[in-house]
N, CA and C of each residue as an Amber inpcrd file, in Angstrom:
protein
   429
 -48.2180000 -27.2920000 -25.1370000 -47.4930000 -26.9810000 -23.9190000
 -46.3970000 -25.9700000 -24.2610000 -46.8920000 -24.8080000 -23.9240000
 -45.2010000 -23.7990000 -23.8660000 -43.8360000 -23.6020000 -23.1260000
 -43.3010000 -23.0890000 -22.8000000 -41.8140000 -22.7020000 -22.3220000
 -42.2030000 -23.0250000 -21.0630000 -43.0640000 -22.1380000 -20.7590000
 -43.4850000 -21.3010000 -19.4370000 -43.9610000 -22.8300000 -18.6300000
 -44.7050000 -23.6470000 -19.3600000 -45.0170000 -24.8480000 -18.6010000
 -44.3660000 -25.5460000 -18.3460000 -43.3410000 -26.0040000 -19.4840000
 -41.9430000 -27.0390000 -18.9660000 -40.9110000 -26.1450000 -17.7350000
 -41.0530000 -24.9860000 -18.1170000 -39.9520000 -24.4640000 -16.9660000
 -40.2330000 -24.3350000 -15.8560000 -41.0880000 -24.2680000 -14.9780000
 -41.7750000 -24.0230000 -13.7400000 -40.5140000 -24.4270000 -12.7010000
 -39.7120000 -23.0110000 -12.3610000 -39.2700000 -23.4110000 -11.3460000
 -39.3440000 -24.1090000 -10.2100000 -40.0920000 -24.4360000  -9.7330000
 -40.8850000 -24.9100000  -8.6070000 -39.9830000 -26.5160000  -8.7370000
 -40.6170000 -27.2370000  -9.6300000 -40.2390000 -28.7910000 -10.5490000
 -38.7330000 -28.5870000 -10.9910000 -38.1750000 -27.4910000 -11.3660000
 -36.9940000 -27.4030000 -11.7960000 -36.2630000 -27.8610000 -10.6120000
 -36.4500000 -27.0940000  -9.4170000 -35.6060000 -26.9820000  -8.6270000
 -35.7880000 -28.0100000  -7.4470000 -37.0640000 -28.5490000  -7.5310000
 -37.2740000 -30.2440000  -7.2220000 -36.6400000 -30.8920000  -7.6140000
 -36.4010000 -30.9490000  -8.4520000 -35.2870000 -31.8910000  -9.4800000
 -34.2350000 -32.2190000  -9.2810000 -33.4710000 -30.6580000  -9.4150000
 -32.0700000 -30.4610000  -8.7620000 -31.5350000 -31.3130000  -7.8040000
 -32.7020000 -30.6330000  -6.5170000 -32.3320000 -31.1360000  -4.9430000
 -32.5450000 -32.5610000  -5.6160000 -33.2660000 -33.0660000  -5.8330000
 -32.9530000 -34.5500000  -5.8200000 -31.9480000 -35.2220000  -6.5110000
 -31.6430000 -34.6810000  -7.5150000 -30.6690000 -35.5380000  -8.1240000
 -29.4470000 -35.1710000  -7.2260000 -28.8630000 -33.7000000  -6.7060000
 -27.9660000 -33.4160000  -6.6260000 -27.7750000 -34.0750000  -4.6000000
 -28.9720000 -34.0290000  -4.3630000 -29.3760000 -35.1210000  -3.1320000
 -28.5980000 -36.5060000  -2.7520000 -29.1610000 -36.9540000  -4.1820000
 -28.8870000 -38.3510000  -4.3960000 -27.0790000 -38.6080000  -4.7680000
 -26.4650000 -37.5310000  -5.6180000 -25.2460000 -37.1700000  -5.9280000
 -23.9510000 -37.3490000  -4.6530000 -24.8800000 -36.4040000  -4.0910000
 -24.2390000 -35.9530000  -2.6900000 -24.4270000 -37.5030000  -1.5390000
 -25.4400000 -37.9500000  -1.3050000 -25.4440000 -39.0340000  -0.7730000
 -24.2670000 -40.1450000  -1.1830000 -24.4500000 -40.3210000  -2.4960000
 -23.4560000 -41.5500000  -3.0410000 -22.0480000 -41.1060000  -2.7430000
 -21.8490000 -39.4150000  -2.6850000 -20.4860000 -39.3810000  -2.5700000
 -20.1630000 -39.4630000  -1.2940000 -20.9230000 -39.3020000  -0.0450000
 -20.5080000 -39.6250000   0.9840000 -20.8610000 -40.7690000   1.1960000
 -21.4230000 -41.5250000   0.8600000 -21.3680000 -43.2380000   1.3620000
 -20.5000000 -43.7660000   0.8180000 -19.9160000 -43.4280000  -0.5750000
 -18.6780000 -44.2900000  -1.2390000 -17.4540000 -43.5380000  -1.1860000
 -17.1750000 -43.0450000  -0.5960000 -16.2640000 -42.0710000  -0.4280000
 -14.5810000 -42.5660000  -1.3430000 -14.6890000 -43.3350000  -0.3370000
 -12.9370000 -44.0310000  -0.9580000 -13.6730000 -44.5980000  -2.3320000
 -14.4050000 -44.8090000  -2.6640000 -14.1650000 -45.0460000  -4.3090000
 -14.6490000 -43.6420000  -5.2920000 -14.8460000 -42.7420000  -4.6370000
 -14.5350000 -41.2170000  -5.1700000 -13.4910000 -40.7570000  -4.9980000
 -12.9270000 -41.6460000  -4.2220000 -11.3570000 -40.6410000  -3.9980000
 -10.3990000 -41.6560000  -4.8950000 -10.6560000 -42.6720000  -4.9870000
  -9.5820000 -43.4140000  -6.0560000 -10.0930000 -42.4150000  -7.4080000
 -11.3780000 -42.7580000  -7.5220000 -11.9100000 -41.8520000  -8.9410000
 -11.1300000 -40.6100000  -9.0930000 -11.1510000 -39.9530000  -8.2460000
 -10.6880000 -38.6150000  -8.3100000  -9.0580000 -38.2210000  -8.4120000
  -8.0850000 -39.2480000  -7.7150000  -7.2290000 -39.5630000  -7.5330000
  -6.0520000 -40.7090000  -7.6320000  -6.6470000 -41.8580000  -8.9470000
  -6.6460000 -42.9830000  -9.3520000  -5.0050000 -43.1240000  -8.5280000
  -5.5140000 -44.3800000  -7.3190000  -3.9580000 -45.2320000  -7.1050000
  -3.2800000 -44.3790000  -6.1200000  -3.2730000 -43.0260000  -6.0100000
  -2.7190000 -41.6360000  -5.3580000  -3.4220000 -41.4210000  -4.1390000
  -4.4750000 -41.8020000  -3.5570000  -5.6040000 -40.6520000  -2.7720000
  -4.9840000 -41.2610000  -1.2000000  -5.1550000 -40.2770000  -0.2860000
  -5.2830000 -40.5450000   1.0600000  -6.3010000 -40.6760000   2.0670000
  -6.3020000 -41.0440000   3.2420000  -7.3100000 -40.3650000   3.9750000
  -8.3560000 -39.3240000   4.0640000  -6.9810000 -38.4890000   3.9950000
  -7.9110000 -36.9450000   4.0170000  -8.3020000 -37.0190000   2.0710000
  -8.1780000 -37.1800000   1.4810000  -8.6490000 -37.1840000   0.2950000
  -9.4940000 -37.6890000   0.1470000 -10.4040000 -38.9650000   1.1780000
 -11.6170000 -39.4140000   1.3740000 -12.4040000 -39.2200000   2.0610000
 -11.9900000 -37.8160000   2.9680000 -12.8840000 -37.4090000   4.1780000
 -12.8170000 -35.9400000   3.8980000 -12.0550000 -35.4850000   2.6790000
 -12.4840000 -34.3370000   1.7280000 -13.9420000 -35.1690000   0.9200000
 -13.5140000 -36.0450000  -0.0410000 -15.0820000 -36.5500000  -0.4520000
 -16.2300000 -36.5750000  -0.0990000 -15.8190000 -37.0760000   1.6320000
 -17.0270000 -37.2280000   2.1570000 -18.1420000 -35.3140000   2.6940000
 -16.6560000 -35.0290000   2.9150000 -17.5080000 -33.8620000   2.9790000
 -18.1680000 -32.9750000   1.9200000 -17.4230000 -33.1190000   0.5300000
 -18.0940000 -32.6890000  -0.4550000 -19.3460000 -32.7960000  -0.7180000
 -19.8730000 -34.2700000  -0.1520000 -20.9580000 -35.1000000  -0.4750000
 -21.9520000 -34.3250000   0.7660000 -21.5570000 -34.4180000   1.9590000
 -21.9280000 -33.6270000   2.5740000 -22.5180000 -31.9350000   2.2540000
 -21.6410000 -30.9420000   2.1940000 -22.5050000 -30.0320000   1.3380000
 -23.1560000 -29.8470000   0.4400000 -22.9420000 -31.3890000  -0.6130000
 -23.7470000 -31.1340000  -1.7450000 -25.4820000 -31.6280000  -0.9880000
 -25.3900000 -32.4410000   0.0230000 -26.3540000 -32.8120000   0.3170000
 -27.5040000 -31.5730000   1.1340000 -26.4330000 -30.7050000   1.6270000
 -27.1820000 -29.4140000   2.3330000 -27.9120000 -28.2810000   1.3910000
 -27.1240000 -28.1990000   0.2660000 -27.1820000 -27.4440000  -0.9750000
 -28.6510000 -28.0720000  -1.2810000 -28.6810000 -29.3440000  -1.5470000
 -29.8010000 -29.8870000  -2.1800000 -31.2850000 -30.1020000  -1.2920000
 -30.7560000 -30.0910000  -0.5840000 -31.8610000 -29.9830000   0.6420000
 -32.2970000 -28.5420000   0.5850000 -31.6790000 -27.7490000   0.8690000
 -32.5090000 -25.9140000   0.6680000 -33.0660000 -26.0380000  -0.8120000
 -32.8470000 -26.3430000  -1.6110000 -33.1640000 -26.8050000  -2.9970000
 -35.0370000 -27.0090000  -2.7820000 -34.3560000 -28.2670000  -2.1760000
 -35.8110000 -28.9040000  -2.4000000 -37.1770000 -28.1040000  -0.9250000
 -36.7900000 -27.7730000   0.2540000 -37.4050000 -27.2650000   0.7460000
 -37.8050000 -25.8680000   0.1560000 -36.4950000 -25.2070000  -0.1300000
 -37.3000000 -24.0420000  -1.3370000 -38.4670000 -23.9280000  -2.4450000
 -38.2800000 -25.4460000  -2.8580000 -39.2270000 -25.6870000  -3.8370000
 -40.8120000 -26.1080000  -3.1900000 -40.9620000 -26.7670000  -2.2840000
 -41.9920000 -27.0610000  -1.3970000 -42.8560000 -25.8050000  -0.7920000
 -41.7350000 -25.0290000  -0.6680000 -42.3720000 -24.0740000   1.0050000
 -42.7140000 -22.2100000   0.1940000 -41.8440000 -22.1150000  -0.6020000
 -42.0540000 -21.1580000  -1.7300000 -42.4570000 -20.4290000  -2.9920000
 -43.3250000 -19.6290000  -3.0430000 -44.1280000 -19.8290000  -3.9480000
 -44.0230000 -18.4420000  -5.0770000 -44.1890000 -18.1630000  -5.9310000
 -44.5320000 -16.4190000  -6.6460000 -42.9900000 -15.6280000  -6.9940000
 -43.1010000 -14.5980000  -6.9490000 -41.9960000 -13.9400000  -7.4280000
 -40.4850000 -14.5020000  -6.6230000 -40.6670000 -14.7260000  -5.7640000
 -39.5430000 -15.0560000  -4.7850000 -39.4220000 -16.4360000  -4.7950000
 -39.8450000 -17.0720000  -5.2030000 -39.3300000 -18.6710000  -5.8730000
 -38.4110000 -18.3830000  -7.1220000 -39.2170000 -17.4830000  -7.9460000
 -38.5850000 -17.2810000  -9.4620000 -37.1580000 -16.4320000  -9.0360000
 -36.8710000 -15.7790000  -8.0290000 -35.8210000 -14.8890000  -7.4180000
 -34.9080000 -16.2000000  -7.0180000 -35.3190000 -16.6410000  -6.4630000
 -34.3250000 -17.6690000  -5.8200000 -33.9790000 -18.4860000  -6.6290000
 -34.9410000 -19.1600000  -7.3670000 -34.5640000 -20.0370000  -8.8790000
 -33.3370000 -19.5150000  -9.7600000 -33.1830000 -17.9750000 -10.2140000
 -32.2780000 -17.2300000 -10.6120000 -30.8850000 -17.6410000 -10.0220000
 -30.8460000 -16.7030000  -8.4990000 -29.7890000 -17.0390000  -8.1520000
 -29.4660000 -18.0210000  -7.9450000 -30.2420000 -19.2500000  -7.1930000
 -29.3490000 -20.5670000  -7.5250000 -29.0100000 -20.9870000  -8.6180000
 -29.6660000 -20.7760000  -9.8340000 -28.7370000 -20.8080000 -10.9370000
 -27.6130000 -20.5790000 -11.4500000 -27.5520000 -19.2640000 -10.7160000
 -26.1620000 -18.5730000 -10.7370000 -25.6480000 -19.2570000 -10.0190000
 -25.1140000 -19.2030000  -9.1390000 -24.5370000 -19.2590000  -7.7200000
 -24.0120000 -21.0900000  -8.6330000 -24.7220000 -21.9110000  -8.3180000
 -24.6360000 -23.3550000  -8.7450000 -23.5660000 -23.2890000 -10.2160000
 -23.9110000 -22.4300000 -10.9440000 -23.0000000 -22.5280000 -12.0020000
 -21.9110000 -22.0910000 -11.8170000 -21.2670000 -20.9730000 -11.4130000
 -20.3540000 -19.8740000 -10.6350000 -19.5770000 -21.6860000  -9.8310000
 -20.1720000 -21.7820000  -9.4840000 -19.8560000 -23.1270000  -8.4240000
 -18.8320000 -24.3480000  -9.0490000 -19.9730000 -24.7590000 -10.5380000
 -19.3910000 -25.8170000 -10.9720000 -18.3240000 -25.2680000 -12.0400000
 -18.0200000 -23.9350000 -12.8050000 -17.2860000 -23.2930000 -13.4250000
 -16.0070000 -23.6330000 -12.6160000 -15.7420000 -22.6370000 -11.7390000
 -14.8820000 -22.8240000 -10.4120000 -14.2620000 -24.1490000  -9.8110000
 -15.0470000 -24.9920000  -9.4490000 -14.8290000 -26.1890000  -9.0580000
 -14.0440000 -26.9760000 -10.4760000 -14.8160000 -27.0190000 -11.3910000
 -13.8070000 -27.3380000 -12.6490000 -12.5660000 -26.8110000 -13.0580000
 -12.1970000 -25.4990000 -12.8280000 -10.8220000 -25.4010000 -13.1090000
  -9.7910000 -25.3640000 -11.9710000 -10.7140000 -25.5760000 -10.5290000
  -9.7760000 -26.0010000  -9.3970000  -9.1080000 -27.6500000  -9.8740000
  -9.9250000 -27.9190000  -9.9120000  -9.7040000 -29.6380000 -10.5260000
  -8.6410000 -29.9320000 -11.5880000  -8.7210000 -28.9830000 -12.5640000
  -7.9280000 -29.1650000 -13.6040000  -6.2010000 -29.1930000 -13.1960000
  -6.1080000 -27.7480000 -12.0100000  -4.8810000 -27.8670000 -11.5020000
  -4.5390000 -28.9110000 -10.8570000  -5.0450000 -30.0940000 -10.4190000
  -4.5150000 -31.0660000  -9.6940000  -5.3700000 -32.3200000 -10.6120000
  -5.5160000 -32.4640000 -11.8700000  -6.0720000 -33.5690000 -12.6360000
  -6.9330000 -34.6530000 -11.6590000  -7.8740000 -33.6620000 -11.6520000
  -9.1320000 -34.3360000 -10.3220000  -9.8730000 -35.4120000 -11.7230000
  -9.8840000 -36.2120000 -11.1730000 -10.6490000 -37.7530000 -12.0730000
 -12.1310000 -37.5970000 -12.4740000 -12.5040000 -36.4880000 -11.3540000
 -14.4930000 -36.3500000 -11.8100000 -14.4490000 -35.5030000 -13.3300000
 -13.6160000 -34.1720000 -13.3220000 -13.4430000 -33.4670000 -14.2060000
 -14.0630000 -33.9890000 -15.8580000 -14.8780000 -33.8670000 -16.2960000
 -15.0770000 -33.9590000 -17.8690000 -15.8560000 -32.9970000 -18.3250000
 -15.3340000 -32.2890000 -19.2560000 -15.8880000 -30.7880000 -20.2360000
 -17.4400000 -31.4660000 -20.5400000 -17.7730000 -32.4240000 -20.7970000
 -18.8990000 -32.8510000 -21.6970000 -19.8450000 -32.7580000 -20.4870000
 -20.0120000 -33.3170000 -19.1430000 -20.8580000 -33.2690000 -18.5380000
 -21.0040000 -32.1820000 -17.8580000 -19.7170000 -31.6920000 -17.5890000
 -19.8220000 -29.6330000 -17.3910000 -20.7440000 -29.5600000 -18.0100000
 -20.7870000 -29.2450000 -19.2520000 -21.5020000 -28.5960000 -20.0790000
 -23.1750000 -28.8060000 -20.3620000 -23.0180000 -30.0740000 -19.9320000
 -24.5260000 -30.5390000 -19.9550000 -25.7930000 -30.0430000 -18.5540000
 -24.6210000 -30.1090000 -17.1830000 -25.4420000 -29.7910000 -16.0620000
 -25.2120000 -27.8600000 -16.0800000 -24.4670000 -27.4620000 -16.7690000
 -24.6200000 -25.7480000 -16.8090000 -25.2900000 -25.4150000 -17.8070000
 -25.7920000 -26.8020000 -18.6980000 -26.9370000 -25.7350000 -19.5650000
 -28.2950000 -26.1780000 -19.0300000 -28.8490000 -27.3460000 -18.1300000
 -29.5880000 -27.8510000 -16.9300000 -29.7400000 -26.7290000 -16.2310000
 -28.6760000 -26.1670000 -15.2980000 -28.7450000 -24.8740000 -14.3560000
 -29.1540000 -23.7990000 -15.2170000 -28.7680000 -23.1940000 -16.3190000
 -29.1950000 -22.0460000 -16.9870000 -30.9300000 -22.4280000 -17.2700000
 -31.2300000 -23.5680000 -17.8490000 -32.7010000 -23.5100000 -17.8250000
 -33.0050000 -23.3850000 -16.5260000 -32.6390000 -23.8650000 -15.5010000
 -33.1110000 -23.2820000 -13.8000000 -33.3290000 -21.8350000 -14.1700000
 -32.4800000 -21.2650000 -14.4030000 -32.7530000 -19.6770000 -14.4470000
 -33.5780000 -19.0880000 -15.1570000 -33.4470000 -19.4940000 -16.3560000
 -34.4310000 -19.2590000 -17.3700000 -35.8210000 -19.5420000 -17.1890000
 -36.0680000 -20.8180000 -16.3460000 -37.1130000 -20.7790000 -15.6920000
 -37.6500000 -19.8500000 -13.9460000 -36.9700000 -19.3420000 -13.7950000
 -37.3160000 -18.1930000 -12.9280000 -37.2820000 -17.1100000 -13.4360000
 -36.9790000 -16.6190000 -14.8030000 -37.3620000 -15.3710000 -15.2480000
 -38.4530000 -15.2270000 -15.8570000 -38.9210000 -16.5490000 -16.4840000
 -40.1600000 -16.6530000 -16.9770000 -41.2970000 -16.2030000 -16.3730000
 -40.6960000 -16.6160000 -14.7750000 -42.4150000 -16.5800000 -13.8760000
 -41.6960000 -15.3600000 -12.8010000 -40.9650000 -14.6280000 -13.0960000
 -40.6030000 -13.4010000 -12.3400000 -41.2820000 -12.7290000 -12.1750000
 -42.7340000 -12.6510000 -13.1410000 -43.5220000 -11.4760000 -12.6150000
 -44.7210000 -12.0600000 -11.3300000 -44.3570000 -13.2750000 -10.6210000
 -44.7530000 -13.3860000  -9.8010000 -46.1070000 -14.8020000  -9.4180000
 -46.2070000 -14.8600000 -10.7750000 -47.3440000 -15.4220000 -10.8080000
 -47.6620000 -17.1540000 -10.1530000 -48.2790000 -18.0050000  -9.9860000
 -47.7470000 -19.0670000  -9.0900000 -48.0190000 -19.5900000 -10.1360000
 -47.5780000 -21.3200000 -10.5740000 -47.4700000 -22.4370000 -11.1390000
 -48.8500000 -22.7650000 -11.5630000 -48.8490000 -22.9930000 -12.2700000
 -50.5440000 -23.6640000 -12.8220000 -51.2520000 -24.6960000 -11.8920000
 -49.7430000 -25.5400000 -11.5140000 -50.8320000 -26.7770000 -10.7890000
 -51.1180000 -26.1110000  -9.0640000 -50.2960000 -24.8100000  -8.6700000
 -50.4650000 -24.1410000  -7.8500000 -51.8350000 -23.9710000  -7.6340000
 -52.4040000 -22.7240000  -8.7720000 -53.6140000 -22.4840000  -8.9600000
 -54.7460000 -23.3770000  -8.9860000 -54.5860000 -24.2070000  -9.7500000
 -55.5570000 -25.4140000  -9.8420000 -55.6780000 -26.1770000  -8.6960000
 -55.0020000 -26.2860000  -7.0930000 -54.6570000 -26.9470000  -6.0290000
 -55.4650000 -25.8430000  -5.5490000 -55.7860000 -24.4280000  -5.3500000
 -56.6020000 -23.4110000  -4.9720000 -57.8830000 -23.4120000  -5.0720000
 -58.3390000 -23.5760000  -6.5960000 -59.7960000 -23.8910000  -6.9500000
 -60.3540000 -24.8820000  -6.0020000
């Protein structure tokens, strides 16, 4: 099995939406215990209906995610795979050193680092198949 097979944007970015789905869900259903997290002992209202909305866009984010991955196929999956890579990292870069100025509780370097090298294989797996070509199990669903 090569690169090209584990990376298949398509599954990559299935993935994403779901986990980041599921992410986004928990943070808007538990809201006030993301906002103590985030804000141990300190948090308000609006500091839990900021949560909730976080959870909220992460859930919209992840949803184009995953319908992208369903409905899109060939060079322009691998295009979009790219930039959401970008874009998502640009995102969590950003979002991490907003946090830092106000010692936000989610904040930890170690799992930064783990979901931006996650997103860079997103990308890496859309350059792979940039020249257009569709997914193996694509093809084989054709035959």
């Amino acid at each position: 099995m090569d690169a090209k097979t584990i990376l298949n944007p398509k599954w990559w970015l299935l993935a994403f939406g779901v986990l980041f789905f599921l992410a986004g869900l928990s943070n808007y259903l538990g809201a006030e215990g993301s906002a103590d997290t985030a804000y141990p002992g300190d948090y308000t209202a609006r500091d839990v209906f900021y949560e909730q909305t976080f959870g909220l866009f992460t859930m919209v984010a992840a949803t184009l995610a995953i319908v992208t991955s369903l409905k899109v196929s060939g060079r322009e999956l691998s295009i979009l795979s790219m930039t959401s890579s970008g874009v998502m990292m640009a995102f969590m870069v950003l979002h991490y050193m907003a946090g830092e100025n106000v010692n936000y509780g989610f904040n930890d370097p170690v799992i930064l680092g783990v979901v931006l090298s996650l997103l860079a294989l997103l990308g890496i797996s859309g350059f792979l198949h940039l020249n257009g070509e569709d997914s193996s199990m694509e093809a084989s669903n054709e035959a």
